[in-house]
C-alpha positions in Angstrom: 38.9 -69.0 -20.3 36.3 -67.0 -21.7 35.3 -63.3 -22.4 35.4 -60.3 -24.3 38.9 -58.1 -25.7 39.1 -54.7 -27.0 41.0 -54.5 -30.5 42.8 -51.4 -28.8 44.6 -51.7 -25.6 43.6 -47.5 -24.6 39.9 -48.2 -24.7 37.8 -49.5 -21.5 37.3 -53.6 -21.4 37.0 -56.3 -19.2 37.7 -60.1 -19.6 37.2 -62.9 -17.4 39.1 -65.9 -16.0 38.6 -68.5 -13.7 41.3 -69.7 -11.6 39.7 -72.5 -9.7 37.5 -71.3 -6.9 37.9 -67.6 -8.4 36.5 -65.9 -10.6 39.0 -63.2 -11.8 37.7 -59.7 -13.8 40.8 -58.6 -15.9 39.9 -54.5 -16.0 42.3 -52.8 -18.7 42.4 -49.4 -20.5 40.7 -45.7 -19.8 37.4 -46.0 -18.5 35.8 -42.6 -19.2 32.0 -41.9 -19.1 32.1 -40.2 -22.8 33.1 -43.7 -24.2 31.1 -46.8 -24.4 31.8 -49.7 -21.5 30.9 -53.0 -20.8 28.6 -55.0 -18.6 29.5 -57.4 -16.3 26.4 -59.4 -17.3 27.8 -59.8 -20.9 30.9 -60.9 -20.1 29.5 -64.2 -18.3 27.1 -65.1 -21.3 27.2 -68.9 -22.1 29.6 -69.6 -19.1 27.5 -70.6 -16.6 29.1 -74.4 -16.5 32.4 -73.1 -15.8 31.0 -71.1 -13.3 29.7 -73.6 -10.9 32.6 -73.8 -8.4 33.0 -69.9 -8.0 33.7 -69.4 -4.2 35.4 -65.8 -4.9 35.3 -63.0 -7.1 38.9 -61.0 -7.3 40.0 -58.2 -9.9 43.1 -57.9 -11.7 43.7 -54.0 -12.7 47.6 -54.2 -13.5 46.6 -52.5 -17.1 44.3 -50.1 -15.8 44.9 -46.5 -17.2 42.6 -43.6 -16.1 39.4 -44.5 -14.7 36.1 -42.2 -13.2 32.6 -43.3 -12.4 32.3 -45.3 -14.8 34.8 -47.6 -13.6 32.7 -47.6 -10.2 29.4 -48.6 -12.1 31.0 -51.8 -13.3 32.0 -52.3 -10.2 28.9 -51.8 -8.3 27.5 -54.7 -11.2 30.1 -57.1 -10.1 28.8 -56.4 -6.3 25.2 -57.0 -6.9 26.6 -60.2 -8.9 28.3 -61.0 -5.9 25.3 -60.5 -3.6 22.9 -62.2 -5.9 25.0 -65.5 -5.5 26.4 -65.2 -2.2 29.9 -65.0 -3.8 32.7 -63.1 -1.7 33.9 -59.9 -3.2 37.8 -59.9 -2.8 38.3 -55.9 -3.7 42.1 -56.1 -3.0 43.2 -56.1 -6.5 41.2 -52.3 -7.1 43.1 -48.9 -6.7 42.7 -48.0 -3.2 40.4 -44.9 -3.7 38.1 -47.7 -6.0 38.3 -50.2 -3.1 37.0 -47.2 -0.5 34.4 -45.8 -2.7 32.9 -49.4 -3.2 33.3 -50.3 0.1 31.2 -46.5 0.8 28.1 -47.8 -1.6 28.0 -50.7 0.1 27.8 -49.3 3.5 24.9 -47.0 2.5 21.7 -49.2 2.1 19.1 -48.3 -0.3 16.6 -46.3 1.5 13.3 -48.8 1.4 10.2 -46.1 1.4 7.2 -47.4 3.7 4.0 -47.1 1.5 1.9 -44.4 3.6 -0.8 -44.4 0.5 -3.4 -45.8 3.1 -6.0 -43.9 2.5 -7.5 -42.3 6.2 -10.7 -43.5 7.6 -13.7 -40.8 7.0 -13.4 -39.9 11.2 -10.3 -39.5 10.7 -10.6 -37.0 7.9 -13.3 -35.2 9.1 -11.0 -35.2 12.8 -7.7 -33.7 11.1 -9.9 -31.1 9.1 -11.5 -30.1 12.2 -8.0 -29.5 13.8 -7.1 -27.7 10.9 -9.7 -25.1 11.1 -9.5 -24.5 14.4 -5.7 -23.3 14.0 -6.9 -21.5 11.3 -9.3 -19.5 13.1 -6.8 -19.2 16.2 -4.7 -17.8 13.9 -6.8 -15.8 12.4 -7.9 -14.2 16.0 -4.2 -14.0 17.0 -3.9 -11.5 13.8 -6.9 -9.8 14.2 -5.5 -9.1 17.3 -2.2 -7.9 16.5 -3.7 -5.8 14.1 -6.7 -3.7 16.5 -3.4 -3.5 18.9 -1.2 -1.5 16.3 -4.1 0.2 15.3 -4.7 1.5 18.6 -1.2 2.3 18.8 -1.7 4.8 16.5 -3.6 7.2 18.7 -1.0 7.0 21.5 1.7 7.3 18.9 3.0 3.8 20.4 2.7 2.9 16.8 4.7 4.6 13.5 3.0 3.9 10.5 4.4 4.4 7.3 2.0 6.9 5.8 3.9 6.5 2.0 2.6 3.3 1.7 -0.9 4.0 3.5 -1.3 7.1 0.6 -0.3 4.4 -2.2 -3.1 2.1 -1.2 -5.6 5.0 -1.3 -4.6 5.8 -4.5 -4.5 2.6 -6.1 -8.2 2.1 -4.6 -9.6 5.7 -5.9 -8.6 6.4 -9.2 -7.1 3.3 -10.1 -10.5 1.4 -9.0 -12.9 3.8 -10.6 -13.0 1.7 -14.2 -14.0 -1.3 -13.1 -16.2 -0.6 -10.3 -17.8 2.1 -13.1 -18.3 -0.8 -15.4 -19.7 -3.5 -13.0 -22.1 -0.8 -10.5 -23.5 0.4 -13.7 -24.4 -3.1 -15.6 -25.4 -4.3 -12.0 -28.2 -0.7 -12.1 -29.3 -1.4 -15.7 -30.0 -5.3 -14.8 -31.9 -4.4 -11.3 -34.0 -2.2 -13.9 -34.4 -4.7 -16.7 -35.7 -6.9 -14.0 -37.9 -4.0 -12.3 -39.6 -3.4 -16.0 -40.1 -7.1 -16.6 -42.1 -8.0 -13.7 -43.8 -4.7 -12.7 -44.9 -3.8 -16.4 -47.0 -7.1 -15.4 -49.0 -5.4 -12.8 -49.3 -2.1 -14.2 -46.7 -1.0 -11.7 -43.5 0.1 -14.1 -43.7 3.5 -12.3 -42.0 1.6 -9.2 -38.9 0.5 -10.7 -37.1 3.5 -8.9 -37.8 1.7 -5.7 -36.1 -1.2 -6.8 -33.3 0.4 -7.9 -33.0 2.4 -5.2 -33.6 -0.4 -2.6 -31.1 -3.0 -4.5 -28.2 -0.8 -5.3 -28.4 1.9 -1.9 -28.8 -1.1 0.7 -27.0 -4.1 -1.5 -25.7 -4.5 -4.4 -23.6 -1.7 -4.7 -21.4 -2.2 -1.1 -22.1 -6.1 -2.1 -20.3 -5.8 -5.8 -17.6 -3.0 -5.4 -16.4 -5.5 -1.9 -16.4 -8.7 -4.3 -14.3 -6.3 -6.8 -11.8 -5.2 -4.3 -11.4 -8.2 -3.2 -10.5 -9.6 -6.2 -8.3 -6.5 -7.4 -7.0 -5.5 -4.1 -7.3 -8.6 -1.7 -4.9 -10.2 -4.0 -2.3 -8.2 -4.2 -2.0 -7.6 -0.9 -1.7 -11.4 -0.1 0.6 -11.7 -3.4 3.0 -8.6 -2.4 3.2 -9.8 1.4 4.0 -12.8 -0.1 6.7 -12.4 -2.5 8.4 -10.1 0.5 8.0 -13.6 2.7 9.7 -15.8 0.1 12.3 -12.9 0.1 12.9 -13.3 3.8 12.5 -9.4 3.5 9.6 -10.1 6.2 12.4 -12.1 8.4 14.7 -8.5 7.5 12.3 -6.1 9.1 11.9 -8.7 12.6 15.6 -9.1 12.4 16.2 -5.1 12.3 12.9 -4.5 15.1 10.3 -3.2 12.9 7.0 -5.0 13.1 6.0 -6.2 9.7 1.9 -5.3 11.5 2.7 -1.6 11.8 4.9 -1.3 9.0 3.1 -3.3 6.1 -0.3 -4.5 7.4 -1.8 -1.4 8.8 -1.2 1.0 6.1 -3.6 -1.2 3.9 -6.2 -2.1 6.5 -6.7 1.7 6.5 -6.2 2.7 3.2 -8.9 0.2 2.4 -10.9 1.3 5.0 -11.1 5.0 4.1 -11.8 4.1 0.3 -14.2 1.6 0.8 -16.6 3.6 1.2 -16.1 6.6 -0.8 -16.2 3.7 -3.8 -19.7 2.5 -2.7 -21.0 5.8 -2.7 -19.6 6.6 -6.3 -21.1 3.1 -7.2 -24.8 3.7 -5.9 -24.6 7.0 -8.2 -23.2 4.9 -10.9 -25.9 1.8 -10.6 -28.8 4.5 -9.6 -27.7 6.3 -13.3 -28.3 3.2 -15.0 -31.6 2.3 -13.8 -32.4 5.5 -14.7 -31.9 5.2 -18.4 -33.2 1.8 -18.4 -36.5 3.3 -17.1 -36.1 6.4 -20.0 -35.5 3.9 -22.5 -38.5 1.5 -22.2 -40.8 2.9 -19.6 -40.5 6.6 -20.9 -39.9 8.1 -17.0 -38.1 11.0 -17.2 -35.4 12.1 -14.7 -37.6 14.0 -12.4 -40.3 11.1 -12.3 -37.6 8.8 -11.5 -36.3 10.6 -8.6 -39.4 11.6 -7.4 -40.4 8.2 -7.2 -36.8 7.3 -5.6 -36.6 9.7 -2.9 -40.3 9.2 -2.2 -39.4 5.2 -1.0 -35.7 5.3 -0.1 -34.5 7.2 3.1 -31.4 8.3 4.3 -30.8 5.5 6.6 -30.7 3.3 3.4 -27.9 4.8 2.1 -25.7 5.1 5.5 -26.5 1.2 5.8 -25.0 0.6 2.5 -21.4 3.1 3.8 -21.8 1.0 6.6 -21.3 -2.3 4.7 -18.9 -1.0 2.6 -17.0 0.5 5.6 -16.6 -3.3 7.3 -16.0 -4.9 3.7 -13.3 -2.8 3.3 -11.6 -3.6 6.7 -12.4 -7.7 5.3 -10.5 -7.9 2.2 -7.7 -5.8 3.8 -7.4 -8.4 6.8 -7.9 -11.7 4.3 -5.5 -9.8 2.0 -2.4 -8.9 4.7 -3.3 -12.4 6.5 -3.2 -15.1 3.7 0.3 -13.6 2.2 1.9 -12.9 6.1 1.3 -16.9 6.2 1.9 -18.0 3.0 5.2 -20.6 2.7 8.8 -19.8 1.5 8.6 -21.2 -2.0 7.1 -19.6 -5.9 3.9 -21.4 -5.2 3.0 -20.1 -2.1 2.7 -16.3 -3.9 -0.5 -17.9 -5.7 -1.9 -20.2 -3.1 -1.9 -16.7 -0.8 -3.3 -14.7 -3.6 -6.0 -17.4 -4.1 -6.9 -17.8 -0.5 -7.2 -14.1 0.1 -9.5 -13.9 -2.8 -11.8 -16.7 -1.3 -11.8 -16.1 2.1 -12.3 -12.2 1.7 -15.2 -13.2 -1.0 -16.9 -15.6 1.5 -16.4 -13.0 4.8 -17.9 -10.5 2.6 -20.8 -12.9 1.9 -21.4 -13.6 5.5 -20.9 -10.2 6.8 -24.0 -8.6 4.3 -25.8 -11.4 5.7 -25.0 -10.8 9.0 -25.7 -7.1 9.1 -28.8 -7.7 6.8 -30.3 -9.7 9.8 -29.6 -7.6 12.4 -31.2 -4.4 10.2 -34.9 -6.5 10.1 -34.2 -7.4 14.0 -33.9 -3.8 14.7 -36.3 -2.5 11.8 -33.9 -0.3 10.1 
């Protein structure tokens, strides 16, 4: 016999026997996870010899007290010991509930994970992206159109919208907007005019730099910078509010009760948006058109009327309604990217920032492509 004893009979231990064929664990004492407990590997050390007949492994628990888990993860060694050898496990000697929880962990397999790090061929890539935009944009044209619908709705009174929230987004886009879009439209001027004075002063031409500024900030670069800004500002936390309400399920609570999440959250901001928009690109071409102005006081010594005078003698009206009109259809952008990207965001924390992200983005890059677009259909029809 060989093995292992506890000097006190109350703590867990183990010792082992042989008894012919069998090989026969003794388990004795409290087995509790706070104390320390043996491994059936160290009670076989240096008796391999005796060993060699072993047909059978049986327990003896006559002087078992109270046992837990641990019990069961000396237990589930003598199995794999068992399995390693092709030795029978005789598990008649346990406590019954020890035998049936064994006998459970043995029935349960461990769950072998197929490796699916293949990486994809490049067609296959390029096929499952394709696949993936084109949902996108069908879901993207499925909102659009949920949206025009409510808005429609509106003048047949088929649709309620709630005009507390529509008020908050025009607030939060007048007076709340008016610092940044102050700081960025009037650096964006004073830039356009640093660059007028640096390349006409070389031509004798300084005079001119009111057309520039006129030209850049009435057609461009004021609807162009006070979109990117909204969309930033705005854009994102429209897609992070809609989204948070998602992860909520508050969006599930307003289907559930028969309110339509479109004329009840989406709408409101689409609007607001759209009837700020452009009130914001006006203040910004006065804002930009100010600091070319000083620029040109400051180093080309213009004064005020000299500057508008030349101005108004090279920019028309229809410069300045093409520039509302971009930041009319910019505004109605970032709200759809906005109300879009957190309406589909997923139901966990993450999704809040991957929505607030994509609206940002996607707005951004529509915004992009719309001046583009408009831009080339102004030359086409010479406006």
């Amino acid at each position: 016999m060989h093995g292992t004893e506890a000097s006190a009979t109350d703590v867990a231990h183990a010792v082992v026997r042989t008894e012919g064929d069998t090989l026969v664990v003794t388990i004795a004492g409290e087995w509790s996870l706070e104390q320390a407990q043996p491994r059936f590997e160290t009670l076989l050390d240096g008796g391999a010899r005796e060993l060699a007949g072993v047909r059978t492994l049986s327990f003896d628990t006559s002087a078992l007290d109270a046992w837990d888990s641990s019990l069961l993860v000396f237990l589930g060694q003598c199995q794999n010991y068992c399995d390693e050898r092709e030795l029978e496990c005789n598990a008649a000697g346990l406590p019954e509930r020890a035998s049936r929880l064994l006998a459970l962990a043995k029935a349960v397999p461990e769950r072998v994970q197929d490796d699916t790090s293949t990486r994809a061929s490049f067609v296959a890539r390029i096929g499952t992206a394709a696949l993936g935009t084109w949902h996108d944009v069908l879901a993207a044209i499925s909102f659009a159109g949920e949206v025009a619908l409510s808005i429609a709705g509106l003048f047949t009174r088929r649709t309620h919208m709630q005009w507390r929230q529509f008020w908050v987004v025009v607030e939060t886009n007048s007076s709340g907007a008016l610092p940044i879009v102050t700081l960025i439209a009037l650096l964006v001027g004073v830039i356009i005019a640093f660059l007028g004075v640096v390349v006409l002063q070389r031509f004798g031409a300084g005079y001119y730099v009111s057309y520039l500024v006129g030209f850049g900030m009435l057609r461009e670069m004021a609807s162009l910078m006070t979109g990117i800004i909204i969309a930033g500002r705005t854009g994102a936390a429209f897609a992070a509010e809609l989204g948070t309400m998602k992860v909520t399920e508050e969006i599930d609570a307003y289907t559930t009760l028969g309110i339509s999440p479109i004329d009840h959250l989406v709408v409101p901001r689409i609007l607001g948006l759209f009837l700020m928009m452009p009130l914001l690109t006006l203040y910004a071409d006065a804002v930009g058109i100010a600091g070319g102005m000083f620029v040109s006081w400051a180093l080309l010594d213009l004064s005020i009327t000299q500057f508008m005078s030349g101005l108004l003698t090279a920019v028309t009206l229809t410069d300045a309604l093409l520039g509302l009109f971009k930041g009319t259809i910019f505004g109605l952008i970032v709200g759809f990217a906005g109300c879009m990207k957190g309406l589909q965001g997923g139901s966990d924390a993450r999704a809040v920032g991957r929505a607030a992200t994509s609206a940002v983005v996607l707005g951004i890059t529509l915004i992009v492509a719309a001046n583009a677009l408009v831009d080339w259909l102004a030359a086409l029809l010479d406006i």
